[in-house]
N, C-alpha and C positions, 0 to 999 in steps of 0.2 A: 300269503305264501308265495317265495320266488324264488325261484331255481335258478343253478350254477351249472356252467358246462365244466366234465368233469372226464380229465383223459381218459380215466379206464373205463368210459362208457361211450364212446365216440358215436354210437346213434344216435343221431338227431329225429328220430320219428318211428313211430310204430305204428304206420300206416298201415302194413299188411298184416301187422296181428289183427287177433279176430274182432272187431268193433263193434259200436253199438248202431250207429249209423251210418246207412248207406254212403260210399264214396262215390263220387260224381265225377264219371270220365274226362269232365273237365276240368277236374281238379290237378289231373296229372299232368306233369310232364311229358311230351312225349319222350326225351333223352333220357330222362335220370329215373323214369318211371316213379317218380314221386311225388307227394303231393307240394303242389310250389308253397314258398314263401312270398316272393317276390317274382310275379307273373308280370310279361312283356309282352307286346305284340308287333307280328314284322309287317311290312306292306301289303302283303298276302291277306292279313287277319287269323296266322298261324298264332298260338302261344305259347313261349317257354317259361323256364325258369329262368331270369334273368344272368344269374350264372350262371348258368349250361349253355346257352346259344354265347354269348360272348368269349365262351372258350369254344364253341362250335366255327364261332368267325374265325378265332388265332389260328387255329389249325389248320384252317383252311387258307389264310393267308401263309403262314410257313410252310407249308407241302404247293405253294404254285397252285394252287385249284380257285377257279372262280367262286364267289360267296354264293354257293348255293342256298335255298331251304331245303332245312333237313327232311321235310317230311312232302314235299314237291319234287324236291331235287331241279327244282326251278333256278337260274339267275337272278338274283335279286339285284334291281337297281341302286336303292340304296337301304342302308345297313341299321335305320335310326330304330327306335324300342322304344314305344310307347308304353306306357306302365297301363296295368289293365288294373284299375281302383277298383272297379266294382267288384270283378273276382274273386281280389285279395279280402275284399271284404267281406264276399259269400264263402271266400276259404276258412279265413279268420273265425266267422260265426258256427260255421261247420266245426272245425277243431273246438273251439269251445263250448258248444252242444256235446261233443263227444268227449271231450274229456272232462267235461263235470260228470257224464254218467258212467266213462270209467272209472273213476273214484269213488262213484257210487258205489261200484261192484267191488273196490279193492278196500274199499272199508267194512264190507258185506264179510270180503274175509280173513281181516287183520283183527284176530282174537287167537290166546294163545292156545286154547283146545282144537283148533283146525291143524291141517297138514300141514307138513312142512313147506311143503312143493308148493300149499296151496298160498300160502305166507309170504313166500319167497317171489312165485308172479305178483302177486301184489303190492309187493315193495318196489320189485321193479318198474311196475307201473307208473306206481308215485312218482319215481326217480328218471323219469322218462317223460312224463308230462309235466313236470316240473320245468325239466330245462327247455321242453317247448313253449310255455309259458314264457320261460326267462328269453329266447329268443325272439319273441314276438311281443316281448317288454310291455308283459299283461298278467296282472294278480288275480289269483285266484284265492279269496278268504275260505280257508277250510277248518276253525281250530279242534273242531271233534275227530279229523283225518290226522291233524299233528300227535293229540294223545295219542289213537291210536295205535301210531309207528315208535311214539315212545315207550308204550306198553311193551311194544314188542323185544324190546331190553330185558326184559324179565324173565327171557326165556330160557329153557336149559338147552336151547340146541347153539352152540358157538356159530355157527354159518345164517342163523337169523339174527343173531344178537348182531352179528358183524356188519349183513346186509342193512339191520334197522339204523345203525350208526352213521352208515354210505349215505343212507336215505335221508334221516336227518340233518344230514350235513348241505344236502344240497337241499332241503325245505326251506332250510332257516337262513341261505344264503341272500343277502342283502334283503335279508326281510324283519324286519326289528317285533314285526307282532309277532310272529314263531318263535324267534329266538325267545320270547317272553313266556310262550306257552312251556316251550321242551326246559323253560330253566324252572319252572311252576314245581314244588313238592319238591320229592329228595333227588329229580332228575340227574341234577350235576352232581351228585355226589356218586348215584349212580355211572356216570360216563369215569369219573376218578377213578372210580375203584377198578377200571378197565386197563388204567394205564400199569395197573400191576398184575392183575390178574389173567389178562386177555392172552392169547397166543399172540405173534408179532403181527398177524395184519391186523386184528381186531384191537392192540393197541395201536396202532397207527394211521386206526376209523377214528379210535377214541380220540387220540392228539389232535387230528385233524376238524372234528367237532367243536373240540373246544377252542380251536386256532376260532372258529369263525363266530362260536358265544362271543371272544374274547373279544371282536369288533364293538360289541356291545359297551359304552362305558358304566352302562347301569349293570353289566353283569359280572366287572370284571373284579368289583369287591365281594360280589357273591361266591365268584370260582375262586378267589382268593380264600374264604371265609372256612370252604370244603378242608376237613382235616388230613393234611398230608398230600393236598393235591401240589404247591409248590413245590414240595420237595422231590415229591413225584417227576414234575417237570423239570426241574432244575438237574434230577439225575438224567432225566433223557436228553436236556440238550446238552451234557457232557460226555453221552455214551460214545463209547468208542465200538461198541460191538450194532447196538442197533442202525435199523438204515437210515441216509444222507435226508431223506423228506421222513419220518420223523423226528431226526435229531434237528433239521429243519423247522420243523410245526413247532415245534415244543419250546425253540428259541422264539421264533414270534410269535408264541401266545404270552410267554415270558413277557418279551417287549411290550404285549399290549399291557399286560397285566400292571405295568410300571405306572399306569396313570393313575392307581391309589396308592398313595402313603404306607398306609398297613402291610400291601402286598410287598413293598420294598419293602421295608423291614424285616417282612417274614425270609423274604428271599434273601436280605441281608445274615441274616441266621442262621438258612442254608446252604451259607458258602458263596452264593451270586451275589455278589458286594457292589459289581460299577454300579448299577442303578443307583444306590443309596450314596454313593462318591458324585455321583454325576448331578444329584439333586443337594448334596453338601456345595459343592461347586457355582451351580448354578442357578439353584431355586432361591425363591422367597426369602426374605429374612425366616419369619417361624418357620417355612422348609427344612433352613440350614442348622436351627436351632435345632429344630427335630429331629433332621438326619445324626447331628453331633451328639444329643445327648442318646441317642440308640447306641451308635457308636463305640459307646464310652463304657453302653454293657453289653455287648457283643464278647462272645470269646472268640479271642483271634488266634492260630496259628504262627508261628513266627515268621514265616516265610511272607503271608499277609500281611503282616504288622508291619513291614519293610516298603510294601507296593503299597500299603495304606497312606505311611510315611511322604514317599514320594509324591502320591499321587495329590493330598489334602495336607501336606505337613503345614506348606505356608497359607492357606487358607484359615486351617484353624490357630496358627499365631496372628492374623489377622483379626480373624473374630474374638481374641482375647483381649484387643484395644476396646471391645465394646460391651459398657456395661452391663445388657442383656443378654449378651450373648458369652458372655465370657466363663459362664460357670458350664453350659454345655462346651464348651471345646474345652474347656483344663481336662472333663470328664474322660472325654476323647482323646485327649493329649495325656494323659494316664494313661489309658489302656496300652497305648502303641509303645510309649518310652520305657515297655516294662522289657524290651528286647534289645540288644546288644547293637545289632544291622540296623532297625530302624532308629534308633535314638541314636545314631550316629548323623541317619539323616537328616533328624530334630534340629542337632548342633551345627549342621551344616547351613541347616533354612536359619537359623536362626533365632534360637528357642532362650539360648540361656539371657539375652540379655533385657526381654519384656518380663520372665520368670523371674531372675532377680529384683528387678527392680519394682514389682507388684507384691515382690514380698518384704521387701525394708519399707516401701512408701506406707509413710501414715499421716492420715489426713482427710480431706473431702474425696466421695468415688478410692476409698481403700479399700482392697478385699477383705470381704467378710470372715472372719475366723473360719469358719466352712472353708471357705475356696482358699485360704492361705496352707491350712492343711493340704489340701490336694497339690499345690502346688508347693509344697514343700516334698509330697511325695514324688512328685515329678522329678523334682533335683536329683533325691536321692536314687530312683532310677536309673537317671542319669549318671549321677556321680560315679556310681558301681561298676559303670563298664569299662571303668581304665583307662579313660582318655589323655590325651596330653591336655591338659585343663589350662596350664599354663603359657599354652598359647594359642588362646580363643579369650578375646577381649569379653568385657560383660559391662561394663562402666562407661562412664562420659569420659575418663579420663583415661582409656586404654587397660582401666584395670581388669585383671584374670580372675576366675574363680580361687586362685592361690592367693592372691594379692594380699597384704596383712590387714590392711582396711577391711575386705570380704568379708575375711574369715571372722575378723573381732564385731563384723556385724554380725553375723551370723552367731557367734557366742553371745551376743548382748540379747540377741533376738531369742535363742532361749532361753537365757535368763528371764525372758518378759512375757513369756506366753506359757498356753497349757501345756499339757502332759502330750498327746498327741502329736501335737506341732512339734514339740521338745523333740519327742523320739522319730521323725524322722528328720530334723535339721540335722541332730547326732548321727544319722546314718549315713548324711551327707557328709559329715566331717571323717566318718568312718570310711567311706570310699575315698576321700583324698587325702588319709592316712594309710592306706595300701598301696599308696603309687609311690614307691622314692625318689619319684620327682617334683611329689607335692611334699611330702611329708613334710620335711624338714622346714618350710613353709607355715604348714600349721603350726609345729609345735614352735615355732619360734611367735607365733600371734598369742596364742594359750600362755605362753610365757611370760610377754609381754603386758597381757590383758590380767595377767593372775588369774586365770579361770582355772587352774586346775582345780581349784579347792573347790569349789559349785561343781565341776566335772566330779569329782570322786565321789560325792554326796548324793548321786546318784545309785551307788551302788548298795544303798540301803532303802532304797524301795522294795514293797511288796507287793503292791498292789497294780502295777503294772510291767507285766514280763519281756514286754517289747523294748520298754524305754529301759530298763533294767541291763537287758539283755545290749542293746548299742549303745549304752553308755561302758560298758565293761570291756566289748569291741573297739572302743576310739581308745580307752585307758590300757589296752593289751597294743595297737598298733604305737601307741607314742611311748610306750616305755622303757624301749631301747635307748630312746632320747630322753626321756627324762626319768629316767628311775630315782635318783636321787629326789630330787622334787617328790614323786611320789612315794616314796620312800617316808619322806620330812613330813606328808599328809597322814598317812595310815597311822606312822608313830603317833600322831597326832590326838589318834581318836581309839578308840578301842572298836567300837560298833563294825566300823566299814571292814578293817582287816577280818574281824567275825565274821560278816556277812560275806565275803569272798571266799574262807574258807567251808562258811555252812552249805553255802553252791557248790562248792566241788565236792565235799562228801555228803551230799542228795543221794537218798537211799532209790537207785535208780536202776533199771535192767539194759538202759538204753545209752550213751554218752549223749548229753544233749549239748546245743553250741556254746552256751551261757559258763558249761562247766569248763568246755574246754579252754576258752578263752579269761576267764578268771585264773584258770590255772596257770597260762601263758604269759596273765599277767604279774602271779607272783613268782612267776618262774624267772621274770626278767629283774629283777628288783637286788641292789648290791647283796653280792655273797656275805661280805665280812660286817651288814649290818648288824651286831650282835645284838640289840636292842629288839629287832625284828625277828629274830630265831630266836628267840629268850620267850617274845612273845606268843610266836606259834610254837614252842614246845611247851610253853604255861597251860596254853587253851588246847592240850592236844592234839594238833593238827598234824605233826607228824605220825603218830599212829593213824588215826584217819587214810592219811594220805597213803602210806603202807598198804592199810584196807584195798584199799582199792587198786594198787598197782597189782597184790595180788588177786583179787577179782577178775580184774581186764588181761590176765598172764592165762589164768585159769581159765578164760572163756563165759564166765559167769554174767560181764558186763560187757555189752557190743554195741557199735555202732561205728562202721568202717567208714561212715560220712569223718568223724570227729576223733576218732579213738587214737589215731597217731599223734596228733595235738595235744591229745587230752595226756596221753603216757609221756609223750617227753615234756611236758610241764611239769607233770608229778614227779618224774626224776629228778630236775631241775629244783624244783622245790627241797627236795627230801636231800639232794646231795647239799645243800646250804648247809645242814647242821656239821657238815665233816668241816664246815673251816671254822667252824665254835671249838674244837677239840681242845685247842693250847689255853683257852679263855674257862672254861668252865666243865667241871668234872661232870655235873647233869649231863650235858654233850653225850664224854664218855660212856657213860652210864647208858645213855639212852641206844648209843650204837650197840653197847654189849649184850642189851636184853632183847634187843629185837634182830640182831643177829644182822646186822646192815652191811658188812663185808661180803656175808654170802650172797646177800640180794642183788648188791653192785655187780659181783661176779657172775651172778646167771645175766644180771641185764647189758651184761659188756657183749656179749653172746644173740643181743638183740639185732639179728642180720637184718641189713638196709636200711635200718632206724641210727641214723650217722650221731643223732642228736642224744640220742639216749649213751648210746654208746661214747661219745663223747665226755656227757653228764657221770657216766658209769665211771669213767678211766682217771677222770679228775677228782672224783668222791674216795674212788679207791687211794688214788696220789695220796691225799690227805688221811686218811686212815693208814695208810703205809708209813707216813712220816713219825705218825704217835707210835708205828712197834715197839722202836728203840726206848721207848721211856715206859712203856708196857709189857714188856718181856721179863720176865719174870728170872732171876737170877738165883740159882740153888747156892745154898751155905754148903760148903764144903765142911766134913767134921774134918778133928783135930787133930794134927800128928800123933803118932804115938811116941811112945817115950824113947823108943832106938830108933825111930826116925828122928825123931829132936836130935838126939845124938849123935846119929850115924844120917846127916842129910843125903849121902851120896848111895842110901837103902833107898831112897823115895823113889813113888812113880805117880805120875800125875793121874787121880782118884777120876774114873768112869763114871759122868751123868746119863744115863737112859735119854732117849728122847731130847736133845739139845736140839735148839736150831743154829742149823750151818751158819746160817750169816750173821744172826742177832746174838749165836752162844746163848741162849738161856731157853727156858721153856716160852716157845711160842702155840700158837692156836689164832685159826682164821677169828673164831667168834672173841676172842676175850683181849688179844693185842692187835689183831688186826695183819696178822702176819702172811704176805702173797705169797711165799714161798708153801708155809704149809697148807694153804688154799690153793695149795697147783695151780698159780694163776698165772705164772709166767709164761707157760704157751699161749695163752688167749690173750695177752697183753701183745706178745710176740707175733700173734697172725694179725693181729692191724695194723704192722706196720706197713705191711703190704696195698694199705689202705688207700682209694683213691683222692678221699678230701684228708685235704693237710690239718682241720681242726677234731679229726679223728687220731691221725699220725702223733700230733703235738702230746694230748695228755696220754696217750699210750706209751709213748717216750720217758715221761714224766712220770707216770706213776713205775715204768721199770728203773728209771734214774734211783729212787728212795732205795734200792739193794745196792747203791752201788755209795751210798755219803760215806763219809770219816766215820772212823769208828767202828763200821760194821766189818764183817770180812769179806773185803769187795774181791780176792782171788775167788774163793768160795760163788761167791755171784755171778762172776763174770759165765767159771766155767756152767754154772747154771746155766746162765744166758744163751751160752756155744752149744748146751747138751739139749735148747729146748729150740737150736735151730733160728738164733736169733742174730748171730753175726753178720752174714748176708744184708739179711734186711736194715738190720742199722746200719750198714757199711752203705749200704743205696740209700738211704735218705741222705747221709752225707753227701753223697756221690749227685745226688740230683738234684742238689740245692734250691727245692722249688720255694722254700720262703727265709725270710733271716732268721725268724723264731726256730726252724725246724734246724736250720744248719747251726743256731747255735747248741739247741738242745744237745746236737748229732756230735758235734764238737765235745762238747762237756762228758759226752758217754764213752764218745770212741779213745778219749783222755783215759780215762778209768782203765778202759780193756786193753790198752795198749802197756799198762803197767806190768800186765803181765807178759814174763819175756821172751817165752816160746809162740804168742801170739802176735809181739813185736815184731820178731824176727821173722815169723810168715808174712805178716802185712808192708814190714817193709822193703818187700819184694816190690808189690804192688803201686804200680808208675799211679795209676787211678787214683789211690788213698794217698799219697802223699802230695799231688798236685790237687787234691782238695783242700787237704790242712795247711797249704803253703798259701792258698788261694784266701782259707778264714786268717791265717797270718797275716794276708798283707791288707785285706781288704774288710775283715770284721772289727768289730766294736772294741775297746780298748780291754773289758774283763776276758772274751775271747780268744785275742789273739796273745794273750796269756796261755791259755788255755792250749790253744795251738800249738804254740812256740812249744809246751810240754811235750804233747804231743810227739811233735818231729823229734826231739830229743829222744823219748823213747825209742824209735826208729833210727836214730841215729843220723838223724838229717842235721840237728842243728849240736856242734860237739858240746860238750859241758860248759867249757872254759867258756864259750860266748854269749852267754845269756844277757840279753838284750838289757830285760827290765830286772835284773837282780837286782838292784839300787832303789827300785818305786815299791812302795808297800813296807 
């Protein structure tokens, strides 16, 4: 047993409490009245403490006074100090006579049935003779005294528990047999359970205890072992609220704690990470293997995942040169590149160009199928954060992850492999099909390679949702690009078109991504392929689809991750059948029974959804186009006989219900007619619209009231009475694309025919330096169109029409 000196007990001796043997006047000092440590004698055969007379000299040399002795008050001639051995050695046996048999007496009343007071001297005793002990650098074996002060933990009074702690901490202070005894049974689990439980000094007995076990390296897998003492400690040395010495303790018990394995890791778990980075870095090879494959299941924060990044990024690309160690870092190198920050850092160290190329090499020392998965996961990780890909080399020859070589390995590559591997190399194509920097990239390799056909042939899996699921994701991003191509596949086959629409109407409460993206994929696929809307209206799919646009309207079917996706595919989809109309009377049929005019018309109404909206206004276009040939035209009956005779009796026979513009019986469900669908306000307030592929078929579908044939006065003032002049006069007027100023042109033609509108407009310096401007600067059918125009206005006279002659 050997005691530590310990500031908040700054006595060094209890010589005048009550003792068991006598003290010997000689023992004392005469200055300090204490008993010496280190006895001197002056020429006289006076004796001190050796530090007291030598600070007896200084003072007497800085105040001017001759070197007296203190206890003569005599001059001394000279000042030398002999050491008085034998005293110190009758002092030494005396303190040690006397304090083995105060510990007699203080283990007489260390049991927890005695007083408090009487407990409380006792410890202090211990903790007093201990550091006299440790000052005179002499053990004393006591280990029935160390239980004990351990017992004494078990007490219910907090101010013994606290005291025993104090005690125990300076017992076991550089003494390795104590620290053996106080860690004996569930000691240390006991002192843990302090560091939550205690009031703040008696946790900061507790920390401080285990600061000095922790010396121990036989003990420190033990305190390790304790359940939730790491965590315990790892909270206290980040406190911000507890005190400096034990947020102090608790950091270097941590630090001791680091000389086992297990306790990093635990601590790695609990958030204190450098240890387990700092033995990645510089431990052992099986260290760093160790450290990497924890690593690799550690759940990380992302803000960690970034300093993890930095701190081991090129280390564990290092350790993927090495065949044993290469499957714990990819481990490791998975978990971190699952974040945005850090796997930017990845691509910075250096990552994609061993990754690639440990995943094409085949041959001797080739990644096992195991680890080529992983590191295929890696890519796609990677891939998904949006990087500029295309300029960060990965080849011998400067080539980019874009490069058409890559990509056609990577399509051969999973041609050649399992399911697994498959579906994330596809994730990886799918992240460099979301960048339209790559894109166009890819789909020019796909193209070239003829993969799409092996691509779509995915889409008819069951048995795995994943691969399923990113194979439908890479076919939805390139299908802007290649719809035809996929187009020429589906018609191909019967099965895969099936199985795309069987995904999107999954009888489901949720929108999951699978459907949305199937749907976006046949949402992109040519309008006018009649072959294709022949075949989804054969299999149903339009009804289906209907289903569900009104489910997800109704609220029945949710999921605001997917659900805007999911609807403007489904619109997309469902408006394809409106350019079947002129081709096949099914078409018609199918609009009239499910009432698809009116459906377009509530989804034009769909605020914010620009795409729908869009889908909505062109669906409608085309339904508007068929009124004229679906309006229904009443038989007039037959003169009668004095009208035959007498024509200048007639008067022209009143139809009920006529439409203004088409003259005949119209209806929103059965000709498709916007007028009696009151749709020309809502057509009307998108013009106002901020994106111009909103503006465009809103234009367009009000254009169909105004063709030959119909009664475009009737229409026009339609248009004026529903507040639409304005608006079309500023899209003319703000020319923001050619599409929109031609459309704008083509309408404001129309409206100017009529002449009391003429004559207001052509007031208007604005509208005619627009139609002067599509005159001299539009397309050859426009500035026809134009040239009209100003005529009606009276800008260009009759007699001079430019192209009377062409046409």
């Amino acid at each position: 047993m050997a005691g530590s000196c310990d500031a908040s007990q700054s006595d060094q001796s209890s010589t005048f409490e009550p003792g068991i043997d006598n003290i010997y006047e000689a023992f004392i000092c005469p200055l300090t009245k204490q008993v010496m440590q280190d006895p001197v004698t002056l020429e006289n055969g006076q004796t001190f403490e050796r530090e007291a007379i030598e600070n007896w000299f200084k003072e007497c040399a800085q105040n001017g006074k001759p070197l007296l002795c203190p206890i003569t008050s005599k001059i001394l001639s000279i000042t030398d100090l002999s050491p008085s051995i034998a005293l110190r050695d009758t002092i030494e046996e005396w303190r040690a006579r006397n304090d083995c048999m105060k510990l007699d007496i203080a283990r007489q009343s260390l049991y927890l049935g005695n007083a408090e007071a009487n407990i409380l001297s006792a410890l202090k005793n211990v903790r007093d003779i201990c550091r006299n002990i440790r000052l005179i650098k002499r053990r004393v074996r006591n280990p029935q005294l160390v239980r004990l002060v351990t017992d004494m933990l078990k007490s219910n009074s907090h101010e013994v528990r606290y005291k025993a702690l104090q005690t125990l901490r300076v017992v076991v202070e550089e003494d390795e047999e104590s620290k053996a005894i106080v860690a004996e049974g569930d000691t240390v689990r006991t002192i843990v359970k302090f560091l939550a439980k205690e009031p703040r000094k008696g946790k900061e007995a507790a920390v401080s205890l285990l600061f000095e076990l922790s010396k121990s390296e036989l003990l420190c897998e033990k305190i390790g072992l304790v359940r939730g003492a790491i965590i315990l400690l790892v909270g206290l040395a980040s406190s911000k609220s507890e005190n400096v010495s034990t947020v102090e303790k608790a950091d270097m018990t941590l630090t001791n704690l680091e000389r086992s394995e297990e306790n990093v890791r635990e601590m790695a778990s609990n958030g204190r990470l450098q240890p387990l980075l700092a033995k990645l870095l510089g431990g052992s090879p099986e260290t760093k293997v160790s450290m990497a494959s924890y690593l690799g299941e550690l759940a990380l924060n992302n803000d960690v995942k970034v300093v993890v990044a930095h701190t081991v990024g090129s280390c564990l690309i290092d350790l993927m040169r090495s065949r044993d160690m290469r499957g714990a870092a990819l481990g490791a190198l998975n978990k971190i590149s699952s974040f945005e920050g850090s796997a930017k850092v990845l691509i910075r160290t250096g990552l994609l160009t061993p990754l690639i190329k440990d995943l094409f090499y085949v041959g001797p020392n080739q990644l096992p199928i195991r680890l080529k998965e992983v590191s295929a996961t890696i890519l796609a990780n990677i891939v998904n954060i949006g990087y500029e890909f295309d300029k960060v080399p990965v080849g011998p020859h400067h080539q980019t992850l874009v490069s058409e070589d890559i990509v056609e390995n990577l399509l051969l590559l999973i041609s050649n492999t399992g399911p697994e591997i498959q579906g994330k190399l596809l994730e990886v194509l799918v992240g460099l099909t979301s960048c339209p920097n790559s894109v166009v990239n890819v789909v020019s390799a796909i193209r070239n390679s003829g993969a799409i056909i092996s691509l779509v042939q995915f889409v008819e899996i069951h048995d795995n949702d994943d691969l399923r699921l990113a194979a439908i994701k890479l076919l939805h991003n390139i299908s802007p690009h290649m719809s035809e191509e996929l187009a020429n596949v589906l018609r191909g086959t019967v099965g895969q078109l099936r199985n795309l629409v069987t995904i999107i109407s999954e009888s489901t409460t949720t929108i999951t991504e699978d459907q949305a993206s199937a749907a976006g994929l046949l949402a992109e696929l040519p309008e006018i392929d009649w072959v294709l809307t022949q075949r989804l209206l054969g299999d149903g799919a339009f009804e289906k689809i209907i289903s569900k646009i009104i489910l997800i309207r109704q609220g029945e079917i949710r999921g605001k991750r997917f659900e805007r996706t999911f609807l403007e595919g489904l619109v997309k989809i469902l408006a394809r059948i409106t350019f079947a109309l002129t081709k096949e009377t099914q078409a018609i049929s199918f609009c009239r029974e499910n009432n698809l005019a009116s459906l377009f018309l509530d989804l034009l109404q769909s605020y914010s959804q620009d795409n729908i909206q869009m889908a909505s206004a062109i669906a409608l276009e085309n339904l508007s186009l068929e009124t004229k040939n679906l309006t229904m035209i009443p038989e007039l009956p037959p003169p009668s006989y004095c009208v035959s005779i007498f024509p200048c009796l007639s008067k022209p026979p009143v139809v009920l219900g006529m439409c203004k513009i088409h003259q005949g019986i119209c209806s929103l469900r059965d000709s498709f007619c916007l007028v009696e669908g009151q749709a020309v306000d809502k057509l009307v307030d998108l013009l106002d619209h901020e994106n111009d592929k909103v503006v465009g078929p809103a234009l367009a579908a009000l254009s169909t009231l105004l063709e030959d044939g119909l009664e475009v006065e009737n229409a026009v003032r339609l248009i004026v009475e529903a507040d639409g002049l304005t608006p079309i006069l500023n899209v003319l007027l703000e020319n923001r694309t050619e599409n929109l100023r031609i459309r704008a042109v083509w309408i404001v033609e129309r409206i100017l025919r009529i002449e009391d509108i003429a004559r207001e407009l052509g007031e208007e310096q604005n509208v005619t330096a627009a139609l002067v401007d599509a005159f001299q600067n539009a397309d050859f059918k426009t500035k026809q169109i134009a040239e009209n125009a100003l005529r009606h206005i009276d800008k260009i006279p009759n007699f001079s029409g430019i192209f009377s002659n062409i046409g």
